[in-house]
C-alpha positions in Angstrom: 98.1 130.1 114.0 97.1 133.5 115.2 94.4 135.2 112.7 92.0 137.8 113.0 89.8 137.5 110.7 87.6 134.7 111.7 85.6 134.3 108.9 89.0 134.0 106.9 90.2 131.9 109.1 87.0 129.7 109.1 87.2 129.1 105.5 90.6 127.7 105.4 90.0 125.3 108.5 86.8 124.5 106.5 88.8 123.6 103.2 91.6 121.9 105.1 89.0 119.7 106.3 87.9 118.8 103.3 91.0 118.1 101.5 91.4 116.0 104.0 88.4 114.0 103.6 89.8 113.5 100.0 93.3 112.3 101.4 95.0 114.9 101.7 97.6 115.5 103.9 97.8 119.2 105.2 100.4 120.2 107.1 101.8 124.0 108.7 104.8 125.4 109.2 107.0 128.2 109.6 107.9 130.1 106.2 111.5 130.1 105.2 113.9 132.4 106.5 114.8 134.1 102.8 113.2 136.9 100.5 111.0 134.5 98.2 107.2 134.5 98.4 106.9 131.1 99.4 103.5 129.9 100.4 103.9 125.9 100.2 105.0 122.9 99.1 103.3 120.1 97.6 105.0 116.7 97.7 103.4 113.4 97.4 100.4 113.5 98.8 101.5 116.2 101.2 100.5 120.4 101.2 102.6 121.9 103.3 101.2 126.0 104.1 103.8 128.5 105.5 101.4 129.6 108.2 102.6 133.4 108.2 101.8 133.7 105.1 98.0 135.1 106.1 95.1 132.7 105.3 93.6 134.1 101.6 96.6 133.4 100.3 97.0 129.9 101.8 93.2 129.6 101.0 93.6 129.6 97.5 96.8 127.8 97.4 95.5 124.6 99.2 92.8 124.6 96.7 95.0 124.7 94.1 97.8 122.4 95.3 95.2 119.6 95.9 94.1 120.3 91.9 97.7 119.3 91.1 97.1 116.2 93.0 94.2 115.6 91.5 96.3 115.8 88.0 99.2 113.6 89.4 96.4 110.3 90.2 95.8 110.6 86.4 99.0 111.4 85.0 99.3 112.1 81.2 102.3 112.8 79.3 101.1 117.1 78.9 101.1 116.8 82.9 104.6 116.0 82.9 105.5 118.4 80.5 104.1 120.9 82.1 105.9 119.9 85.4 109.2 120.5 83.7 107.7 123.3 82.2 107.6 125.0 86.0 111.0 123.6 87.3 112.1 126.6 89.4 115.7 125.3 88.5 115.1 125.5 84.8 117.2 128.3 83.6 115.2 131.5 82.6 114.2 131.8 78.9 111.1 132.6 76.4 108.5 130.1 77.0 107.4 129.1 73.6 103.6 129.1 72.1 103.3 125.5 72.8 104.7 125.4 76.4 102.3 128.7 77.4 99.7 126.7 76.2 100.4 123.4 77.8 101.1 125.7 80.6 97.6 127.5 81.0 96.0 124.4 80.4 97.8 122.5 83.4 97.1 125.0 86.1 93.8 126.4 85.0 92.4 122.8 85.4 93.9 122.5 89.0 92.5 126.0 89.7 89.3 124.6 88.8 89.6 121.2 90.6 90.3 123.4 93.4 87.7 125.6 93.2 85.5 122.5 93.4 87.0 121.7 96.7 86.0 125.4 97.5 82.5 125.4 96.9 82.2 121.3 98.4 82.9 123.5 102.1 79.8 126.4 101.4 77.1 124.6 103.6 79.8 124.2 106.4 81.0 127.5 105.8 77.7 129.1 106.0 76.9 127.1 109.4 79.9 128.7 110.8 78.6 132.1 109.6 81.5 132.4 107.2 79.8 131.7 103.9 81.0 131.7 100.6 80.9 135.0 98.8 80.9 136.5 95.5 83.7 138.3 96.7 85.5 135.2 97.5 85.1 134.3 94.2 86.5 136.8 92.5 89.2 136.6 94.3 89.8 132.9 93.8 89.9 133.9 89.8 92.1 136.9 90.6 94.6 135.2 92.1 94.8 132.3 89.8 95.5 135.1 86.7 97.8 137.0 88.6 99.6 133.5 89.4 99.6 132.4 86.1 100.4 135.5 84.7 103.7 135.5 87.4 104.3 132.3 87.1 104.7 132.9 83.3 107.2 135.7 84.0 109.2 133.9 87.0 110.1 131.2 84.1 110.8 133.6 81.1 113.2 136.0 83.7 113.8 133.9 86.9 112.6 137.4 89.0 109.9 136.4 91.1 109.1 137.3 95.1 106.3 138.9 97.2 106.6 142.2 95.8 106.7 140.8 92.4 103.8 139.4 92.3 102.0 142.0 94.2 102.5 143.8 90.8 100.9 141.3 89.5 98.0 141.1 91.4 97.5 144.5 91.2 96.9 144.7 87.5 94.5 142.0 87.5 91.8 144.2 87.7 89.9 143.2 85.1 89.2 138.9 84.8 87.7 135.8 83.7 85.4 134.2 86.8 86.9 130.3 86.6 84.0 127.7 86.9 84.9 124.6 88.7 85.1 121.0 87.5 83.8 118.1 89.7 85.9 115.6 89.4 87.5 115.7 92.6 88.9 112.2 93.7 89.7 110.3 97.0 93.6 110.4 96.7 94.0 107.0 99.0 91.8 105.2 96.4 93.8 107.0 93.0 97.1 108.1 94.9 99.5 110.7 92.9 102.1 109.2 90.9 105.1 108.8 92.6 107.3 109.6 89.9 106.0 113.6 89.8 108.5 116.1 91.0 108.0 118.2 94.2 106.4 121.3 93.3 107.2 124.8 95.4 105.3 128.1 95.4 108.0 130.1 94.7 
């Protein structure tokens, strides 16, 4: 991948590392050829990044793909409701109170497994004279309410997209910092279940 912004770029080599270390499989590749936001894919015990897709973007979706996995080695009956909950073939419609619930609780705790990842690269990071930064941060927690709050709308109206969410992102101007939660696993030792659908960023 051509970047550059070599501290960016740093920090995602840095956190592909280390979801590595925990398992992971990360792979790259060229995004699709259509008008949808698309940043990965996670399937199995595989992140797939669009590599195009510039590296904050990709930074914050590893971390949060490899929360998902995280979920999927200790599945519970709310995690696979909430998977059908974020079927991109579901047809559009009014989430109801108990679904947005189930549904903040399922990706806020993979946004914080992933920030965990995050934070478990600082040292290297800082060695590499990219450290970790409030900044960073913030923008961690800005995107996951922007993507949430997307996400939330892409179900209810089936409109989603790049430009859609920028709109999104945008308004997010004013946020809750998400802490993280150590509980990070080795995946090879506690694999995902099998049974768990393929998820896309749409």
């Amino acid at each position: 991948m051509i970047e550059t912004d070599r501290v960016a770029s740093n920090k995602m080599w840095l956190l592909a590392e280390a979801a590595e270390r925990i398992g992971v499989v990360v792979e790259f590749a060229p995004a699709p050829k259509n008008e949808g936001r698309h940043l990965g894919t996670l399937d199995a015990d595989t992140v797939v990044l669009y590599q195009d897709r510039g590296f904050l973007p990709l930074w914050f979706t590893l971390a949060h793909l490899v929360g998902h996995l995280v979920q999927r080695s200790r599945p519970t009956p709310q995690m696979y409701r909430a998977i059908e909950v974020v079927n991109p073939y579901r047809t559009p419609a009014p989430m109801t109170e108990e679904e947005v619930g189930l549904l903040m609780s399922h990706e806020r705790e993979a946004a914080e497994l992933g920030l965990a990842l995050i934070l478990s690269t600082e040292d290297a990071a800082a060695q590499l004279k990219s450290p970790l930064t409030e900044s960073d941060l913030d923008y961690y927690s800005r995107m996951f309410w922007a993507d949430y709050h997307y996400l939330c709308y892409f179900i209810e109206t089936g409109e989603g997209g790049a430009a859609v969410f920028d709109r999104f992102f945008d308004a997010e101007t004013s946020f809750e910092r998400l802490s993280p939660r150590y509980e990070l696993v080795d995946l090879r030792e506690f694999p995902p279940a099998p049974e768990a659908r393929k998820v896309v960023v749409v």
